[in-house]
N, C-alpha and C positions, 0 to 999 in steps of 0.2 A: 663940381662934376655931377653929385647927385641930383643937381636941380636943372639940368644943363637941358630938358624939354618943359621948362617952366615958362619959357618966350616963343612968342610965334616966331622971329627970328632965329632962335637957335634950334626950336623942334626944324622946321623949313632947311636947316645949314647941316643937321644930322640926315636927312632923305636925301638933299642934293649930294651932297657928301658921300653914299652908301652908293648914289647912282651914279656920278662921275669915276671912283675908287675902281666900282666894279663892272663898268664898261670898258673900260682900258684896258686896266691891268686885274690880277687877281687881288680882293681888297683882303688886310686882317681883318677880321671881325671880332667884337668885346662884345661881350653875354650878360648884362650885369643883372643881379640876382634881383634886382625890383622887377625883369621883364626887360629892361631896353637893351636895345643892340647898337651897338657905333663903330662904323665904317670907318677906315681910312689906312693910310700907310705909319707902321712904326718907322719913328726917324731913329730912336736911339731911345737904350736902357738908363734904368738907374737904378742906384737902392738907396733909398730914404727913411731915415730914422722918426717912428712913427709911435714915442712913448718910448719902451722901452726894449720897441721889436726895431729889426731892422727891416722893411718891407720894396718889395720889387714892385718896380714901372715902367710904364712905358710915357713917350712924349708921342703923340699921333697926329699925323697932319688931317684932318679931317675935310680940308679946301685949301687951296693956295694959302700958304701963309698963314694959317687958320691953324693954332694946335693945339689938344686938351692932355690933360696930364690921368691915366689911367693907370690905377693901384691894383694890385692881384685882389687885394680884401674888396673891393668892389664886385669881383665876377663871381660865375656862377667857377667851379673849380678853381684853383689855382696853374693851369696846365699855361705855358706859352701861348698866344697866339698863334695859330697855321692859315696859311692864305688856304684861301676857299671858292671855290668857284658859284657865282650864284644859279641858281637854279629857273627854273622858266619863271614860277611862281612869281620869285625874287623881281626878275627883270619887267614882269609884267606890273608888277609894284612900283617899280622906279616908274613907271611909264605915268600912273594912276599917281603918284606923287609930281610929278612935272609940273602938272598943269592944276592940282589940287589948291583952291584959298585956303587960305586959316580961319575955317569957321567953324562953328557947329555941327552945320549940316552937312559939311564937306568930309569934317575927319569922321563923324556916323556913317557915310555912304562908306566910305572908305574902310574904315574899319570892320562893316560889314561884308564888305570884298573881301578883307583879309580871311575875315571867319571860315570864309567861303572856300579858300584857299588855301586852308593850314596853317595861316601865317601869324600864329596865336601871338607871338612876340611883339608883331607890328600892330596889330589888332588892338592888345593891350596900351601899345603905346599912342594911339589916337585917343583911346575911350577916356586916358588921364589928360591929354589935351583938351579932351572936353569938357572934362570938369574943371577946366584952368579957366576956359571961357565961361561954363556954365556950371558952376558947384553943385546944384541942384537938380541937375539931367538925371531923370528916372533910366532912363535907358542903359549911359554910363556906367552911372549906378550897380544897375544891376548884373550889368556884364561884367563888373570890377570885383561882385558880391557884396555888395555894401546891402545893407538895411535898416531901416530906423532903428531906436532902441526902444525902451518903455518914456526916454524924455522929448522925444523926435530927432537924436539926434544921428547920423548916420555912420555905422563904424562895422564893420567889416563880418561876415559872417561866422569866422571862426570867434572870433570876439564874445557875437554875441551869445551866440547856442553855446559855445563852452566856456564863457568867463562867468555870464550872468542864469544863463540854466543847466548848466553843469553835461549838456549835450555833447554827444563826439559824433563825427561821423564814420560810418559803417555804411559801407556798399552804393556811396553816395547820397544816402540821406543824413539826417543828423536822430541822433536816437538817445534816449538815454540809455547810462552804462551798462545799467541792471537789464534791462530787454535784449541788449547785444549780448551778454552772457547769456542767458537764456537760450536764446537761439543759437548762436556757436555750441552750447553743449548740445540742442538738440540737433545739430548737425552732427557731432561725433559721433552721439547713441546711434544715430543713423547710419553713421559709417561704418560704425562697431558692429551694427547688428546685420550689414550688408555683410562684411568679410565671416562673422560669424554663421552666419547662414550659410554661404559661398562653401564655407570649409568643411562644415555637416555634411550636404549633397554629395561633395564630392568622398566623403569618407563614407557614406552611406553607399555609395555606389561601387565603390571600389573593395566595401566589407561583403556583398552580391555578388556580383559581377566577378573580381580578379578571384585570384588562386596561390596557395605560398605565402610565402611574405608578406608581399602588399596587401594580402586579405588581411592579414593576423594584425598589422599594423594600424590597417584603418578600423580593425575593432576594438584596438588599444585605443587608438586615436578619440572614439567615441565615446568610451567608458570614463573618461577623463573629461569628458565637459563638466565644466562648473560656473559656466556664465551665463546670467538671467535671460542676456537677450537671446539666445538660442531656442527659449521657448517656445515662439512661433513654429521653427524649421522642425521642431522637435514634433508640436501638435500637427502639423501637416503628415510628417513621412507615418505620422500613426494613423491616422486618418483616412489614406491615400493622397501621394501628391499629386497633382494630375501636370505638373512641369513637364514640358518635355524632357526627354532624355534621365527622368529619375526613375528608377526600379520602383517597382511595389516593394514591400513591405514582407517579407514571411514573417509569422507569427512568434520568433528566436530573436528578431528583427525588433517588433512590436514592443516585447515583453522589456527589452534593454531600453525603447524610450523612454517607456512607462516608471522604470527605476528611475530613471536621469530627472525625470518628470518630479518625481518623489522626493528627489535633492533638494529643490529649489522653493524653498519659504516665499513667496510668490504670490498673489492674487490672479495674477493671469495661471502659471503652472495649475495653483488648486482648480481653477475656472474650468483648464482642460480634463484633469482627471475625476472632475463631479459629473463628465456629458459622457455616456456612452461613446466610443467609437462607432 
């Protein structure tokens, strides 16, 4: 079953299959985790002793009289098959498989449609038909992720970047480890010093502005910072901020960054209290 789009015959007997199944009636469809999908009606269960597991299947007619034997450890989940209705995409697929040879140039157009189309399962499943004709198709290739290695020989691109350069990928590039920490922690500090700021402003505003309580509160709030990234929000509101919506600064105001200022063992902190205001 895992090699079962290994012949132009049976890739040809899985499309007809997919498109007679699901012109009729509503076809099951199987997902299998290499990428292929195979159409047809379950005839009947079984569970099959498979080593030392007991494993569930199914017998699928896949054409008249035509049946392959599909194992749950083959699919993508383990969940039942549900009949499924195919969608335009699908049908328009079956239409573009009809009349399609078994060539090169046939499953490339084709698989190109699919791209075009969503239809990243089917896609996949031409571009390794082409390598069945053509081993060596760059294009294949490359849509499969394959890449030479340092011997010429072509093996897959998670392979290469993380078996032989120790690469991972991050945000769809391949990067090495030490650069993606790097920049995830400079993403935090960033984040850290967004919410940290966000929270100053708003206690700075509210130790001005309100009355009671929420005064007294936001100047507790303030006198309690003790984190470096706050230095920026802290050299602005001394400064004047010019943000919208923030108060000036009174001088009662001023004198309490200036302490807070004086907490922090710092090179930017000292930087702010060696410049005049």
């Amino acid at each position: 079953m895992a090699n079962s789009l290994r012949s132009p015959v049976s890739f040809l007997l899985i499309c007809v299959a997919y498109l007679t199944a699901s012109t009729s009636v509503f076809a099951d469809l199987f997902q299998f985790k290499d990428g292929r999908i195979v159409s047809g009606k379950v005839k009947s269960e079984f569970e099959e002793q498979v080593g030392e597991k007991s494993e569930k299947g199914w017998a699928v007619e896949i054409a008249p009289n035509t049946f392959v034997k599909v194992h749950a450890s083959q699919l993508v989940g383990l969940k039942d098959p549900a009949p499924t209705a195919p969608t335009v995409a699908e049908k328009a697929y079956m239409e573009e498989v009809r009349i399609m040879a078994d060539t090169v140039d046939e499953h490339l157009k084709v698989a190109g449609w699919c791209n075009r189309k969503g239809l990243r399962e089917f896609e996949d499943a031409h571009y390794k038909r082409v390598l069945d004709l053509e081993p060596d198709n760059p294009t294949a290739r490359a849509a499969l992720k394959y890449r030479r290695d340092a011997n010429g020989r072509w093996v897959k691109s998670a392979e290469l970047m993380g078996g032989t350069r120790g690469k991972v990928q991050y945000e769809g590039k391949w990067r090495f480890p030490e650069s993606v920490a790097i920049e995830q922690a400079a993403a935090e500090r960033h984040a850290d010093a967004t919410t940290a700021t966000r929270d100053i402003y708003r206690w700075h505003n509210d130790a001005i502005r309100s009355k009671g309580n929420r005064a007294a509160l936001a100047l507790d709030n303030l006198r309690q910072v003790n984190d470096p990234l706050s230095v920026g929000a802290l050299n602005e509101l001394l400064r004047g901020s010019t943000r919208p919506g923030v108060a000036p600064s009174p001088v009662p105001m001023k004198l309490l960054y200036i302490q807070l200022l004086g907490k922090f063992q710092t090179y930017a902190a000292a930087s702010v209290l060696r410049t005049p205001a």
